[in-house]
Backbone as XML, in Angstrom:
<?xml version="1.0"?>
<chain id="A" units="angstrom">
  <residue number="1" name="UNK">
    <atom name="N" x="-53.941" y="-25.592" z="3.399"/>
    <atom name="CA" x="-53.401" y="-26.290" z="2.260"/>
    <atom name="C" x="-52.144" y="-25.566" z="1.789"/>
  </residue>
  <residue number="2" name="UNK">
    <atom name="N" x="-51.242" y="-26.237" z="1.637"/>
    <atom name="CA" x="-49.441" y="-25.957" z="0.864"/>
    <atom name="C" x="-49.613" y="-24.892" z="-0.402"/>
  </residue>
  <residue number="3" name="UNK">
    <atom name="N" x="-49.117" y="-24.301" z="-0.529"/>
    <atom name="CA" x="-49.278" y="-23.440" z="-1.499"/>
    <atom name="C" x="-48.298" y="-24.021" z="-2.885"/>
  </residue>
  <residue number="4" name="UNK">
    <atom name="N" x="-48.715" y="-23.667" z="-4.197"/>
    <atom name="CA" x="-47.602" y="-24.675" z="-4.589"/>
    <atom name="C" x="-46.206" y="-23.861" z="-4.756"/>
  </residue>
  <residue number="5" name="UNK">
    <atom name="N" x="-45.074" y="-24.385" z="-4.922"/>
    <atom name="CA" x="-43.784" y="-23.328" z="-4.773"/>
    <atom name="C" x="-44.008" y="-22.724" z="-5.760"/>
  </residue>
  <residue number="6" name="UNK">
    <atom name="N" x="-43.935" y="-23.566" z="-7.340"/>
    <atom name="CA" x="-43.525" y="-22.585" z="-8.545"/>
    <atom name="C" x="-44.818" y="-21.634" z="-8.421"/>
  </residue>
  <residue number="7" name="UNK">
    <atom name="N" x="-45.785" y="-21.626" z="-8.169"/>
    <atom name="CA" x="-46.932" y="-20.185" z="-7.934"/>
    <atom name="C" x="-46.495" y="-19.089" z="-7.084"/>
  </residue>
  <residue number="8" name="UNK">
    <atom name="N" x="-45.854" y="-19.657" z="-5.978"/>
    <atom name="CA" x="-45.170" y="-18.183" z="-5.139"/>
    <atom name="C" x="-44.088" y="-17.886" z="-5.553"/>
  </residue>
  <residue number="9" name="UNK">
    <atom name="N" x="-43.404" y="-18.887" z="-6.376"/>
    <atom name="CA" x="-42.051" y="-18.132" z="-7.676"/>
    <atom name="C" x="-42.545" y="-17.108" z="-8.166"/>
  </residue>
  <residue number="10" name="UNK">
    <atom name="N" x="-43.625" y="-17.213" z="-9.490"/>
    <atom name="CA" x="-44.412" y="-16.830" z="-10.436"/>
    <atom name="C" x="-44.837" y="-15.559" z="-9.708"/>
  </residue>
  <residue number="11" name="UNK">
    <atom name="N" x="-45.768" y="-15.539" z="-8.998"/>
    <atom name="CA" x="-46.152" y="-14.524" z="-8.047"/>
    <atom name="C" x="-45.164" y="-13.329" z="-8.047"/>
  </residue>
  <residue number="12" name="UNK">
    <atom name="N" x="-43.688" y="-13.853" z="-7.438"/>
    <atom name="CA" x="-42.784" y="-13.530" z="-6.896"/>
    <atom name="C" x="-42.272" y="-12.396" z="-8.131"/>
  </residue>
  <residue number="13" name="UNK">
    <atom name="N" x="-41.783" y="-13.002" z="-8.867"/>
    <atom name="CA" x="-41.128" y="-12.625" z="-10.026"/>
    <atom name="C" x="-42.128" y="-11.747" z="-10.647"/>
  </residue>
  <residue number="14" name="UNK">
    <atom name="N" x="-43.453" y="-11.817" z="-11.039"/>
    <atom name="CA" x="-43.936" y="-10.597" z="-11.392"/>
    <atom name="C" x="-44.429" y="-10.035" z="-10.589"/>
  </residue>
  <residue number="15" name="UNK">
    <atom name="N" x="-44.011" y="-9.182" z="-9.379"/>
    <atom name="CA" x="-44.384" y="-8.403" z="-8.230"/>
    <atom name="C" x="-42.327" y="-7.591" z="-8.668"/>
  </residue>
  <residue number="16" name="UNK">
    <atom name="N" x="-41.724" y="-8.677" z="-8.715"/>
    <atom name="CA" x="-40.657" y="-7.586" z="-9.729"/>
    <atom name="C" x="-39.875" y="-7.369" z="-10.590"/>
  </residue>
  <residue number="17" name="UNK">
    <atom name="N" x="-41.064" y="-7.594" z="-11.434"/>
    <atom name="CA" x="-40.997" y="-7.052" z="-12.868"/>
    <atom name="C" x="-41.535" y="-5.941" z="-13.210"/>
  </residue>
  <residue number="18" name="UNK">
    <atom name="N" x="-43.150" y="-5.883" z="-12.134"/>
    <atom name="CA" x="-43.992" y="-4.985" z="-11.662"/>
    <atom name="C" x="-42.953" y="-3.488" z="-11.326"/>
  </residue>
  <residue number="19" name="UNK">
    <atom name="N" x="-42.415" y="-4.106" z="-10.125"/>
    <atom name="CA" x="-41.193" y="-3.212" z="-9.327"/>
    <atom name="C" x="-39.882" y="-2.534" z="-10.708"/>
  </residue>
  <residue number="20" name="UNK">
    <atom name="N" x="-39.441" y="-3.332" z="-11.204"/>
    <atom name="CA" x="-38.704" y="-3.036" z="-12.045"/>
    <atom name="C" x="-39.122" y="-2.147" z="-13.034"/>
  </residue>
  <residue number="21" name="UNK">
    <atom name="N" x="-40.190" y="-2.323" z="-13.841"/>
    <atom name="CA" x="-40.730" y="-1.414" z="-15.280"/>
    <atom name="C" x="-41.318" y="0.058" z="-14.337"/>
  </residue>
  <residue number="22" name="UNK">
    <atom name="N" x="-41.750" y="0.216" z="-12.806"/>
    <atom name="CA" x="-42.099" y="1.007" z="-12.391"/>
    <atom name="C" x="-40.806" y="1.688" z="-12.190"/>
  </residue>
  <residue number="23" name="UNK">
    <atom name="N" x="-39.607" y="1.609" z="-11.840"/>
    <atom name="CA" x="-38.424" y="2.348" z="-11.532"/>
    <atom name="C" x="-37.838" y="2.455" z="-12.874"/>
  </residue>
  <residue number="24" name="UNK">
    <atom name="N" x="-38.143" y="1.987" z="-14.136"/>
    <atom name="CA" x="-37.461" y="2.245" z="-14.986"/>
    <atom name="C" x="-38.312" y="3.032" z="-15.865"/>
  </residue>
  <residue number="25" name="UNK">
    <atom name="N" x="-40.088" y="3.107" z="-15.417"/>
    <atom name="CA" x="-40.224" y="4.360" z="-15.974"/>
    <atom name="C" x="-39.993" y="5.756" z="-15.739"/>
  </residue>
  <residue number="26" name="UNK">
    <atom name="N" x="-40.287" y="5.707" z="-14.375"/>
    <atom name="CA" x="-39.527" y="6.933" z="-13.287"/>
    <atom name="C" x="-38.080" y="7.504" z="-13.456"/>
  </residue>
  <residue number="27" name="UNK">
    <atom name="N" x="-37.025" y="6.254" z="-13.738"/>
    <atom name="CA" x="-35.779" y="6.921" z="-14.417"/>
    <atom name="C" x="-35.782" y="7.730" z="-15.532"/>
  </residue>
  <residue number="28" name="UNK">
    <atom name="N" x="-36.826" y="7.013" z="-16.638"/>
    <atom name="CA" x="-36.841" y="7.854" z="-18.117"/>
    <atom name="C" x="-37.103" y="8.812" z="-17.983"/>
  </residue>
  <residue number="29" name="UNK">
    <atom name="N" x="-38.547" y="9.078" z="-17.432"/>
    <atom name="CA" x="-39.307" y="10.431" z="-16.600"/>
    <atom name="C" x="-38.119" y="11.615" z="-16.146"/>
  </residue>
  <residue number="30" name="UNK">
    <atom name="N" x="-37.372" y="11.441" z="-15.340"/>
    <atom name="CA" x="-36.155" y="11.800" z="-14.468"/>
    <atom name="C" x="-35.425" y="12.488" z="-15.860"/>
  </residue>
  <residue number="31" name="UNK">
    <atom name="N" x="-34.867" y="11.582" z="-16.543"/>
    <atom name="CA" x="-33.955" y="11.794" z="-17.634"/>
    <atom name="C" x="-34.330" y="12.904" z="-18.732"/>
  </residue>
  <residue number="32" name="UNK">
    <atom name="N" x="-35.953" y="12.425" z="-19.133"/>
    <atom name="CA" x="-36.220" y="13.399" z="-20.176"/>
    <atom name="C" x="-36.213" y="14.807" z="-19.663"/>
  </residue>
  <residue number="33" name="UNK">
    <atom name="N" x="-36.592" y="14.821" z="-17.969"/>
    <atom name="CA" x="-36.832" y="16.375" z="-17.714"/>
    <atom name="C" x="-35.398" y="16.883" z="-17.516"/>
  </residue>
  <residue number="34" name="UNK">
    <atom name="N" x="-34.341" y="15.768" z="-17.184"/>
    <atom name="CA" x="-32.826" y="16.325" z="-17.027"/>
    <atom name="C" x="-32.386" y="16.841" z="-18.347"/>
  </residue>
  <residue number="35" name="UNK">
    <atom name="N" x="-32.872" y="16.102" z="-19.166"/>
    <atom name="CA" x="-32.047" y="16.360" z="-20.681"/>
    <atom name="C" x="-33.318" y="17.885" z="-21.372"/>
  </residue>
  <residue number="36" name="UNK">
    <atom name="N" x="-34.736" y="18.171" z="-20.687"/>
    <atom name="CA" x="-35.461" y="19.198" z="-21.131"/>
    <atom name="C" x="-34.767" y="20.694" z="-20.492"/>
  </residue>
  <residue number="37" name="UNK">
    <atom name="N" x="-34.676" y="19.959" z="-19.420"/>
    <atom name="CA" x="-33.625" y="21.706" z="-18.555"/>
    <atom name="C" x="-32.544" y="21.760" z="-18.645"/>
  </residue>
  <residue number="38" name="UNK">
    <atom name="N" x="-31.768" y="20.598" z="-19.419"/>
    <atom name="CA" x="-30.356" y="20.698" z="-19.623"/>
    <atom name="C" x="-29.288" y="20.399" z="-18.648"/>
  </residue>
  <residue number="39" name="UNK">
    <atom name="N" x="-29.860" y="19.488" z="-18.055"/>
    <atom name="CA" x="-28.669" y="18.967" z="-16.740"/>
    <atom name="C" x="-29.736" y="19.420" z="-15.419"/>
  </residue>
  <residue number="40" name="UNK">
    <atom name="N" x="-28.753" y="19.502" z="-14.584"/>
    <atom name="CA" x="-29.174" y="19.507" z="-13.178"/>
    <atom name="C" x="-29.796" y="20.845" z="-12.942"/>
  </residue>
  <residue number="41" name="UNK">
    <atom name="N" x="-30.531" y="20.880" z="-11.927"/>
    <atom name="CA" x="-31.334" y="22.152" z="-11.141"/>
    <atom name="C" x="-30.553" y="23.000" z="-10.408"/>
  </residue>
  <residue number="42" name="UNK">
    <atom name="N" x="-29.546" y="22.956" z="-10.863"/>
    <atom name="CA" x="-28.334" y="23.917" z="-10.139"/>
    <atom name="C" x="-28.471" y="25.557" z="-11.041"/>
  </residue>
  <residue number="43" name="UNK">
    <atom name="N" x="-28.823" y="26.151" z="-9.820"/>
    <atom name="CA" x="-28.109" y="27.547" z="-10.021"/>
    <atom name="C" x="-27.069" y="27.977" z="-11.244"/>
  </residue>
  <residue number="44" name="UNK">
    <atom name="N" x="-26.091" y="27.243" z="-10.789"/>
    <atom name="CA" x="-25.074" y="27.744" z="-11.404"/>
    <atom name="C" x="-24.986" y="27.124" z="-12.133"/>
  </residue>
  <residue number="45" name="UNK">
    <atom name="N" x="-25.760" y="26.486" z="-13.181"/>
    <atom name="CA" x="-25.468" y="26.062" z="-14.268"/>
    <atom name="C" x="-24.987" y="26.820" z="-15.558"/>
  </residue>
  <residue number="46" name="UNK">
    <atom name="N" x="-26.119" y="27.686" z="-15.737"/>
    <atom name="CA" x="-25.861" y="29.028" z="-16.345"/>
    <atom name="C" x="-24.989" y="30.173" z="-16.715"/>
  </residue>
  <residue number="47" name="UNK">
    <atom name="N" x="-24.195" y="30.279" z="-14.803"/>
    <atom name="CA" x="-23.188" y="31.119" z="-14.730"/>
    <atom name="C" x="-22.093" y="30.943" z="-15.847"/>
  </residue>
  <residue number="48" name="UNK">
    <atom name="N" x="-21.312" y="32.318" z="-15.695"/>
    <atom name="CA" x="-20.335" y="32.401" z="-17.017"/>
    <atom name="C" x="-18.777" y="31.339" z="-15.992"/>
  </residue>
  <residue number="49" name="UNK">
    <atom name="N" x="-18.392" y="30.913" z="-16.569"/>
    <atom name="CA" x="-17.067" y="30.516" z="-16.287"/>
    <atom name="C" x="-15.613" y="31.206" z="-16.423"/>
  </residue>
  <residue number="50" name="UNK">
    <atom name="N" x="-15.202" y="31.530" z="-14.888"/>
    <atom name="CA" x="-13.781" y="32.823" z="-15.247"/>
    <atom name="C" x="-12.674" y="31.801" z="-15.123"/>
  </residue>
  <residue number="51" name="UNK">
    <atom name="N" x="-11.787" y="31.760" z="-16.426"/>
    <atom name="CA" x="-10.544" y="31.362" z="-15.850"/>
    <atom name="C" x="-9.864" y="31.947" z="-15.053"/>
  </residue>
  <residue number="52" name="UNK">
    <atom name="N" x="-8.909" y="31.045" z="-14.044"/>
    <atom name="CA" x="-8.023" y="31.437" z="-12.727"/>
    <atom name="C" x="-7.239" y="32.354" z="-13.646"/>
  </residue>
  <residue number="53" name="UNK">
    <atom name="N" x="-6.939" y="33.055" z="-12.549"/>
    <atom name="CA" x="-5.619" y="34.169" z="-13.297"/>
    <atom name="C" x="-4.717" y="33.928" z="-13.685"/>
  </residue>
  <residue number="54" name="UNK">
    <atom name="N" x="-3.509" y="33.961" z="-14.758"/>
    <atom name="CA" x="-2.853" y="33.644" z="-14.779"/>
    <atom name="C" x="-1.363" y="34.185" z="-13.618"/>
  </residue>
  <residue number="55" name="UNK">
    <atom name="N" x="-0.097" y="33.830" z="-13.477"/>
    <atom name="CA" x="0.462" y="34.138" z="-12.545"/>
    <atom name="C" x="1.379" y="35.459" z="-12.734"/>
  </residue>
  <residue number="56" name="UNK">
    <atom name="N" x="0.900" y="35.706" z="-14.052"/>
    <atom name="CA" x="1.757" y="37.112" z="-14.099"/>
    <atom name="C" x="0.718" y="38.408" z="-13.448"/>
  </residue>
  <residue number="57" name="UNK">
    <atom name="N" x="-0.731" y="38.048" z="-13.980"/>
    <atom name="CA" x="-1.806" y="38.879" z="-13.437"/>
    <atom name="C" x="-2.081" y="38.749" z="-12.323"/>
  </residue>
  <residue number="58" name="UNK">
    <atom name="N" x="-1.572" y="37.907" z="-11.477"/>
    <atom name="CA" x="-1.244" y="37.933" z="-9.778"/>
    <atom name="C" x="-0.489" y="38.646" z="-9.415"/>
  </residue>
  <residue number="59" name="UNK">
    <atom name="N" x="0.849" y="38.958" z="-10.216"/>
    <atom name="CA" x="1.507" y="39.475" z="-9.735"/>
    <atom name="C" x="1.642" y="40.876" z="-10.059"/>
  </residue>
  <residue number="60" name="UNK">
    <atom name="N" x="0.852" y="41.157" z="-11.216"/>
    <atom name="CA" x="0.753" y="42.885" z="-11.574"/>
    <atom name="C" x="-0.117" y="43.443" z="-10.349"/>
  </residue>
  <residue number="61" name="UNK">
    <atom name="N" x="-1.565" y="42.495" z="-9.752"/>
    <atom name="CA" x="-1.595" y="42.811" z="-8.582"/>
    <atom name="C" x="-1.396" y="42.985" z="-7.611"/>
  </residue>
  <residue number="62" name="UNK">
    <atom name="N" x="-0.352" y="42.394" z="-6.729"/>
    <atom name="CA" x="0.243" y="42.506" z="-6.226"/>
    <atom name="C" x="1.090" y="43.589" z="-6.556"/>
  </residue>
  <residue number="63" name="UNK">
    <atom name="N" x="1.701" y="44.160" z="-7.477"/>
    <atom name="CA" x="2.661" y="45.130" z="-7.519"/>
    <atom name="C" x="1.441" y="46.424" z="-7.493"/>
  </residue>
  <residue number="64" name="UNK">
    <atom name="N" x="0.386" y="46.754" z="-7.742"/>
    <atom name="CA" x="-0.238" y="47.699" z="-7.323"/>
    <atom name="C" x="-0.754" y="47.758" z="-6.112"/>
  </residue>
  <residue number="65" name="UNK">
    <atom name="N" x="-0.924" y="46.491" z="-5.385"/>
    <atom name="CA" x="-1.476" y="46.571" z="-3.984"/>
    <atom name="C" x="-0.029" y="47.052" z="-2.923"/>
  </residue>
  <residue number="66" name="UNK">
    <atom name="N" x="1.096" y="46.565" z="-3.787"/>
    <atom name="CA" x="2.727" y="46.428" z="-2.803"/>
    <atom name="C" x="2.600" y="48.746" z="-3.063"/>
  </residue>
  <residue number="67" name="UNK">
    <atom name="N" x="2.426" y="48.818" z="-3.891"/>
    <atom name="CA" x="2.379" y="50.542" z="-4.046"/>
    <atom name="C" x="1.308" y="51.420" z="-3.452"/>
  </residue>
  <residue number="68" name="UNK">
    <atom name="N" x="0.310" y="50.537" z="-3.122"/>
    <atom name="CA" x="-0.965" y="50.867" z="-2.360"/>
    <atom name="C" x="-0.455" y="50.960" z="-0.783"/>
  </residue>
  <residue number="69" name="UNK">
    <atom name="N" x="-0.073" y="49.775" z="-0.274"/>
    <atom name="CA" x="0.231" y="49.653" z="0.876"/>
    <atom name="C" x="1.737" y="50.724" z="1.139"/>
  </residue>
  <residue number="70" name="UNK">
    <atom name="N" x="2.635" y="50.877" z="0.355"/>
    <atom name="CA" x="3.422" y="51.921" z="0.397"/>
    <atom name="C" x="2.913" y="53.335" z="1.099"/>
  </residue>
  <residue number="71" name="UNK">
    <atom name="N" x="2.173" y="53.665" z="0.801"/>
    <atom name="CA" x="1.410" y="54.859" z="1.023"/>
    <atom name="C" x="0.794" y="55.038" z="2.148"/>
  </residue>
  <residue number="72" name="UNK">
    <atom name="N" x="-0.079" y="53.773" z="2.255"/>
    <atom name="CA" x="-1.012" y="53.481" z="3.696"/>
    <atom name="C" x="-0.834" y="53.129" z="5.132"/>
  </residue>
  <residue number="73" name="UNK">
    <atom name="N" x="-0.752" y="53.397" z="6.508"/>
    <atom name="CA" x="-0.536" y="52.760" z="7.429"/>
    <atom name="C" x="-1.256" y="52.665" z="8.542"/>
  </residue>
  <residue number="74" name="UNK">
    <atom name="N" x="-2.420" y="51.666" z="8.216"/>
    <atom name="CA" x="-3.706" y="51.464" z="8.804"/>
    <atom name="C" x="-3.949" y="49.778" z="9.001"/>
  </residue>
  <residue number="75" name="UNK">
    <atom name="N" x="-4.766" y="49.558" z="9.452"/>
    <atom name="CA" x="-5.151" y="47.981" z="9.601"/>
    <atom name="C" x="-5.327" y="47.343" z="8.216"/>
  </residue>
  <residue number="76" name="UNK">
    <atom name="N" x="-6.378" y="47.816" z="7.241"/>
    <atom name="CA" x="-6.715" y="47.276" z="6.338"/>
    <atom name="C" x="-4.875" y="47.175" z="5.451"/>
  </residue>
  <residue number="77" name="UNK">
    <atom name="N" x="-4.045" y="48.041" z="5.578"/>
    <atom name="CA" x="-2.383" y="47.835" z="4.618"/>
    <atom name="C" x="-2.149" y="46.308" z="5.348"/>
  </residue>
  <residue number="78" name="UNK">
    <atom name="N" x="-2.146" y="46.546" z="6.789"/>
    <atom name="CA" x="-1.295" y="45.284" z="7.692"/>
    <atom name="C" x="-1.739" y="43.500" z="7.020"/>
  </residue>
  <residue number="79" name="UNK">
    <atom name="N" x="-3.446" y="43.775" z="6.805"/>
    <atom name="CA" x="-4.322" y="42.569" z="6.483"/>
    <atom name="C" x="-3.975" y="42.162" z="5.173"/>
  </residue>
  <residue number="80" name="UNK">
    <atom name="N" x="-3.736" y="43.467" z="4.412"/>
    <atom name="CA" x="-3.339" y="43.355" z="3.044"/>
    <atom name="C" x="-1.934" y="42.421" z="3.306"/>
  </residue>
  <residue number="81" name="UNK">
    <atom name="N" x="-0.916" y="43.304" z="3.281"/>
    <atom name="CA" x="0.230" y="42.576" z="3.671"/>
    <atom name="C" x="0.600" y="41.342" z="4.006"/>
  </residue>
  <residue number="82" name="UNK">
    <atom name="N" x="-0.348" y="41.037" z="4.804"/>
    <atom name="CA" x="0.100" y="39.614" z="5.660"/>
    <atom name="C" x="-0.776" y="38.422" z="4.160"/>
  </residue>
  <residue number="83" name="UNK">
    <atom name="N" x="-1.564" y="38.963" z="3.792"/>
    <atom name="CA" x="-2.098" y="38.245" z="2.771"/>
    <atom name="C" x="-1.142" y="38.391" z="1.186"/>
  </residue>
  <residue number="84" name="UNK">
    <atom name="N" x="-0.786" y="39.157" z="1.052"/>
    <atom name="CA" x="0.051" y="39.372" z="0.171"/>
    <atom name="C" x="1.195" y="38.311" z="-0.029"/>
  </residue>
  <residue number="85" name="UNK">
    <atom name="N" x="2.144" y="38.104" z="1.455"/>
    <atom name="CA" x="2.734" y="37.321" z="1.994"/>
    <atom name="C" x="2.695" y="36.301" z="1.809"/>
  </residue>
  <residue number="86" name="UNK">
    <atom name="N" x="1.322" y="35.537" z="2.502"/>
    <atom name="CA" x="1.104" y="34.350" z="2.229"/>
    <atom name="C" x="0.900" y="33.853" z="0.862"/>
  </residue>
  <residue number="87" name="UNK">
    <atom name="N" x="0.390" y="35.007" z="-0.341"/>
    <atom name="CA" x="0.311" y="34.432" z="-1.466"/>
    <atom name="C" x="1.580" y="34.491" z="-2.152"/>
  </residue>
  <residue number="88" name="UNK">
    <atom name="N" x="2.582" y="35.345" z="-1.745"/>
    <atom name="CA" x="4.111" y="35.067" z="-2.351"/>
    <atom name="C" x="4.476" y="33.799" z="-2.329"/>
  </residue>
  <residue number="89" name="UNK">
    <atom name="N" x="4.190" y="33.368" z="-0.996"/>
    <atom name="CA" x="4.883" y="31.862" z="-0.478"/>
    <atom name="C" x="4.142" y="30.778" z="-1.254"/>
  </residue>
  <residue number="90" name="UNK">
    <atom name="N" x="2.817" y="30.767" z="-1.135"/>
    <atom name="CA" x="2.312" y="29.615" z="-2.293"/>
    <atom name="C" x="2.442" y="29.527" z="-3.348"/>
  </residue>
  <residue number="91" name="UNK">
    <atom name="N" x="2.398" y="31.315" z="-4.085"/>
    <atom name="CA" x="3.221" y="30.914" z="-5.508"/>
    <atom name="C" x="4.167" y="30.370" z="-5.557"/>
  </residue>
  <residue number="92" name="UNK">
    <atom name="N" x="5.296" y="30.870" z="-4.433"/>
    <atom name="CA" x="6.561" y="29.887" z="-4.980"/>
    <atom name="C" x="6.805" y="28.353" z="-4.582"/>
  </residue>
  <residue number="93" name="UNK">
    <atom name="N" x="6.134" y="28.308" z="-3.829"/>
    <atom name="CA" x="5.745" y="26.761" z="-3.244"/>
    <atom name="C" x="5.439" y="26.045" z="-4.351"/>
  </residue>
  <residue number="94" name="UNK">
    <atom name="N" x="4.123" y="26.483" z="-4.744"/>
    <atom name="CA" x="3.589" y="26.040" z="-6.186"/>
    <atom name="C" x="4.504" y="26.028" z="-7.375"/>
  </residue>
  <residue number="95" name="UNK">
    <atom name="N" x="5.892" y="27.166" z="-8.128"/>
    <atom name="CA" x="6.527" y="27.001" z="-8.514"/>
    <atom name="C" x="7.661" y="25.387" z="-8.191"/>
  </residue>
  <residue number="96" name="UNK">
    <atom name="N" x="7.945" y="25.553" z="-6.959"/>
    <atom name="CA" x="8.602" y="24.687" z="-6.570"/>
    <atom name="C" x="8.074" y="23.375" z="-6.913"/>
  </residue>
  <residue number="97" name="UNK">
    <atom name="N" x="6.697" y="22.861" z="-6.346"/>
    <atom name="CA" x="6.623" y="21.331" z="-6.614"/>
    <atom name="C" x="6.437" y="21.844" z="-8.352"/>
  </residue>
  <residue number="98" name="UNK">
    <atom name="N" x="5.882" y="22.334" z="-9.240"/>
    <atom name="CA" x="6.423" y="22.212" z="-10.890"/>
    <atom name="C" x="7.438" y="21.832" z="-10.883"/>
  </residue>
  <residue number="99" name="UNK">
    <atom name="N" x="8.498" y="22.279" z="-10.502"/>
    <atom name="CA" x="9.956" y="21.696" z="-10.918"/>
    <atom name="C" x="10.261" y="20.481" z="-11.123"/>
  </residue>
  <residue number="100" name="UNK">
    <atom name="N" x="10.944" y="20.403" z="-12.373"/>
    <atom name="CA" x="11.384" y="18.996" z="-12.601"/>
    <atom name="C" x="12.875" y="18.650" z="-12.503"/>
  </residue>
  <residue number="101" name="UNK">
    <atom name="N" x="12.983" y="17.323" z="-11.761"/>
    <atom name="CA" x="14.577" y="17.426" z="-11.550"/>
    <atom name="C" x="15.171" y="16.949" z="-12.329"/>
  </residue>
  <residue number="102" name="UNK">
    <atom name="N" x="16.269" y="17.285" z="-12.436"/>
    <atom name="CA" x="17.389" y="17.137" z="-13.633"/>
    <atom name="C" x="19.337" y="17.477" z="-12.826"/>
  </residue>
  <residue number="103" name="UNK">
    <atom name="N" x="19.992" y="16.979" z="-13.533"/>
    <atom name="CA" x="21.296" y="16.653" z="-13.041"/>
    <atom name="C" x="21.877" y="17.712" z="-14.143"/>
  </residue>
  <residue number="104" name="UNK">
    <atom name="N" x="22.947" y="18.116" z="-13.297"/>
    <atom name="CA" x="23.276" y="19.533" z="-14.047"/>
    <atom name="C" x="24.392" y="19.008" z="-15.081"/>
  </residue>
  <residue number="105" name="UNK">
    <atom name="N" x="24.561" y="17.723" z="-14.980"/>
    <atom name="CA" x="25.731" y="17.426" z="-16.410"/>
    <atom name="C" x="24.377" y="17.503" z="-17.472"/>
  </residue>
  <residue number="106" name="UNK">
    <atom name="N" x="23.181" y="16.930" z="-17.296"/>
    <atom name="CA" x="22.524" y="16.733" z="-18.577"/>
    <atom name="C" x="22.464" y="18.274" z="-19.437"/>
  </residue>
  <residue number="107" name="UNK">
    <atom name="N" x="22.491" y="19.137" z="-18.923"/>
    <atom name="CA" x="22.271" y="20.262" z="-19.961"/>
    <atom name="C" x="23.839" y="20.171" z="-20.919"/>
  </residue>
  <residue number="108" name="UNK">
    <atom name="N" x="24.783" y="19.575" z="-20.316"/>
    <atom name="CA" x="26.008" y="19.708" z="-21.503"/>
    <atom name="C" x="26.214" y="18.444" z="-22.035"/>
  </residue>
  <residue number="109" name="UNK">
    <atom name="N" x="24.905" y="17.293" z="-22.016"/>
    <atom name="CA" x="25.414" y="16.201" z="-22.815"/>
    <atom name="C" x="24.921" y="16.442" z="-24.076"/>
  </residue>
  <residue number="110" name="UNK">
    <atom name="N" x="24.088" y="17.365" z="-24.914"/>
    <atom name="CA" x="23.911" y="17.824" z="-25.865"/>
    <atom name="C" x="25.185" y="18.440" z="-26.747"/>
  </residue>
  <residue number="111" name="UNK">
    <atom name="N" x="25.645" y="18.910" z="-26.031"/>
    <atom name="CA" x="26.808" y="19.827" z="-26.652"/>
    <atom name="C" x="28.201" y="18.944" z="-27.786"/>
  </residue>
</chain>
């Protein structure tokens, strides 16, 4: 015998509603213990936060490592060095794209 449609609608629809109130208690569940531990299960949640250096304190290092390596002439000066190097060049790289361009009459249309 035919089943009638609107009964396997009916059926249908609360199998997920069923489905639905079950995933939306599981989210709350989820939430209250996120919001009881304070965010995520990460490690590093906790940790302290260091700001990046600024670029003058890069470069006071560098001027004690450039006086370090003065002195030294071993593998660990050479590794230094070549790293030293490469961070000259990205600072100024990095200086470079900052730059903003400008046309050298504009500084005397003020005048």
């Amino acid at each position: 015998m035919a089943k009638n449609p609107l009964d396997i609608l009916r059926k249908g629809l609360q199998a997920l509603k069923r489905e639905v109130q079950t995933r939306k208690l599981s989210l709350e569940a989820k939430l209250e213990h996120a919001l009881a531990k304070g965010g995520d299960d990460d490690i590093d949640d906790n940790a302290d936060i260091k700001p990046c250096p600024t670029h003058h304190e890069v470069l006071q290092a560098v001027a004690i490592i450039n006086r370090y390596l003065n002195h030294e002439n071993n593998s660990l000066g050479w590794k230094l060095d070549a790293l030293l190097s490469f961070s000259k060049s990205s600072l100024h790289l990095q200086e470079s794209i900052n730059m903003q361009p400008t046309c050298i009459t504009s500084h005397f249309s003020s005048m």
